[in-house]
N, C-alpha and C positions, 0 to 999 in steps of 0.2 A: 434647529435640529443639530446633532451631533455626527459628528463625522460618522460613525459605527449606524444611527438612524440615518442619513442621508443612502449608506448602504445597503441597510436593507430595503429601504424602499424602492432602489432602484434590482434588486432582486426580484421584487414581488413575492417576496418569501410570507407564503399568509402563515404561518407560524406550525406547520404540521406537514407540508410536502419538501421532498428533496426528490432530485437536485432541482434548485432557483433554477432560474436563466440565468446565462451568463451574464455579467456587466463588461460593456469592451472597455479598454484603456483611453478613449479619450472622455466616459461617462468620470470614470476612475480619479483621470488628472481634476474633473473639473470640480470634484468634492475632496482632493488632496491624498486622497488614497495611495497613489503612488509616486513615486519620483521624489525627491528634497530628504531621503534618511523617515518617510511613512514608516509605521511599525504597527497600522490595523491590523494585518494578517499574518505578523508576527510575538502581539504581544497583547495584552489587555484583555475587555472584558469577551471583545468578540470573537477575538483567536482562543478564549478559553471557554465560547461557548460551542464552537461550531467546527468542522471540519473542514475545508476548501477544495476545489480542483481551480489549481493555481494554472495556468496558459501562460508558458515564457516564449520571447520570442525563439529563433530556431531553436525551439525545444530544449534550450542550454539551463541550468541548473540556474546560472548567473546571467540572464538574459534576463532583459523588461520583462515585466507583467503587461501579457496580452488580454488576456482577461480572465475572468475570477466568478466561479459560484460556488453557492453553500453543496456541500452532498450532504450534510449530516449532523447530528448532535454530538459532538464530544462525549462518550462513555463516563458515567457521573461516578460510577463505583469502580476502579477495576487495580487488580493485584498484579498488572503487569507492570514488568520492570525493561524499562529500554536500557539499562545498563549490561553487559555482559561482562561475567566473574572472568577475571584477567586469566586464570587457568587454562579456561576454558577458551579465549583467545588465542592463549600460546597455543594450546595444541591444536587450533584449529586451522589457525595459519602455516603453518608446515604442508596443509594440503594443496591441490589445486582445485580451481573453479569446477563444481561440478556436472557444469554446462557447456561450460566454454575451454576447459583446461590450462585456464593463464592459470600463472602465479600470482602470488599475493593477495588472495580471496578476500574479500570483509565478511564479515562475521556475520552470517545471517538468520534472524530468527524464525523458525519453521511458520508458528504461528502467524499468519498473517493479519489477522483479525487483533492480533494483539490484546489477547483475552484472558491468558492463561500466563504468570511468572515463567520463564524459564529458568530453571537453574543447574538443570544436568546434560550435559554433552550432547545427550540424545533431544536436546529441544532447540539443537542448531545446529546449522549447517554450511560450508564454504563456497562461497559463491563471489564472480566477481563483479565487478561494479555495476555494470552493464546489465547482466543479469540479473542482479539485484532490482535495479532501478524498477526493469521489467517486470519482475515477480510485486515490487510494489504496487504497480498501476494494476496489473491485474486484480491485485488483492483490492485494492477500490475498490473497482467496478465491483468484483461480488462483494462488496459488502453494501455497496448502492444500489445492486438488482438483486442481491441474493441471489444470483444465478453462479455458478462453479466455473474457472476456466477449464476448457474443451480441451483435453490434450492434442485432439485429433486434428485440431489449428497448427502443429509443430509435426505430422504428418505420422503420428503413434495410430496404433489402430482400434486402441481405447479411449474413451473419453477421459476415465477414472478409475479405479485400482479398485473401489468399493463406494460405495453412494453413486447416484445423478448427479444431474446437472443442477438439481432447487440445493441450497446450503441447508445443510440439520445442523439444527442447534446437539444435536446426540450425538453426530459423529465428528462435527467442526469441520475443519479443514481437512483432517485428513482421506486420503486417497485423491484428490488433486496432486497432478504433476506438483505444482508448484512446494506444498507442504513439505514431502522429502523427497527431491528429486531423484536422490540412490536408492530408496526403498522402491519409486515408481519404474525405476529402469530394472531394477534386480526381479522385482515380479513380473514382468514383461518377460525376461528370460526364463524366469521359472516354469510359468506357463507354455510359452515355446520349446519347451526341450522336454517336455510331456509325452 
């Protein structure tokens, strides 16, 4: 069996549920998965069928692989572009984080789901690393349960700006804090000053 077959097996990935089980890192080491310059979960056929929740140690970007399961299939059709139009960097970097108020924000795409091209100012927004990071993991999970994040977990006293908690395919992401966090704080006011 093949490195990429020896991992799914130890998923138990019958070929239609996510997320697998985890695989911990010593199943990992013992089919060469990781450690020696591994590139399963960065490159080939496996990183370009499947989506991962990758487990580093202390949670560091550049920590070991603690362990590793599928959430998902790879999106086979989609128009979106992870590149963002240099323009629209410059001016976006001039802002600060829209959460945190550092400086030097990355560039971030509203869309979570990553479904949709962006290409106008309005399909991004300044956010810093941190937050980013954050707004990424959230956007998993819903896209692994289909469930929306709560705003009322950050102590707002709505959950959502417009929709539930299930994701519509009709309205997407928006009205999640997380989609445009200035539009979810501005309607907040708005309503309050009612």
């Amino acid at each position: 069996m093949s490195q990429a077959e020896d991992f799914l097996a130890l998923t138990n990935f019958d070929g239609k549920n996510f997320p697998t089980e985890f695989v911990d890192r010593e199943d990992l080491l013992k089919i060469g998965a990781v450690g020696n310059g591994s590139s399963l979960f960065t490159r080939g056929n496996l990183f370009n069928r499947f989506e991962f929740e990758i487990v580093r140690r202390y949670n560091s970007p550049s920590g070991a692989i603690e362990k590793v399961s599928i959430i998902g299939f790879k999106e086979k059709k989609n128009d979106f572009k992870q590149t963002i139009p240099t323009e629209i960097k410059r001016e976006l970097s001039k802002n600060i984080c829209l959460i945190l108020g550092t400086s030097n924000p990355e560039i971030d795409h509203k869309n979570g789901r990553k479904i949709k091209t962006g290409t106008q100012l309005e399909d991004f927004q300044p956010l810093s690393k941190a937050a980013n990071d954050a707004k990424r993991q959230h956007c998993i999970n819903c896209k692994k349960t289909n469930k929306r994040f709560d705003a009322k977990n950050l102590g707002f006293n709505v959950s959502y700006i417009f929709g539930n908690s299930d994701y519509d395919e009709t309205i997407g992401c928006q009205g999640c804090y997380w989609f445009d966090v200035k539009k979810f704080h501005s309607s907040l006011y708005l309503n309050t000053s009612n």
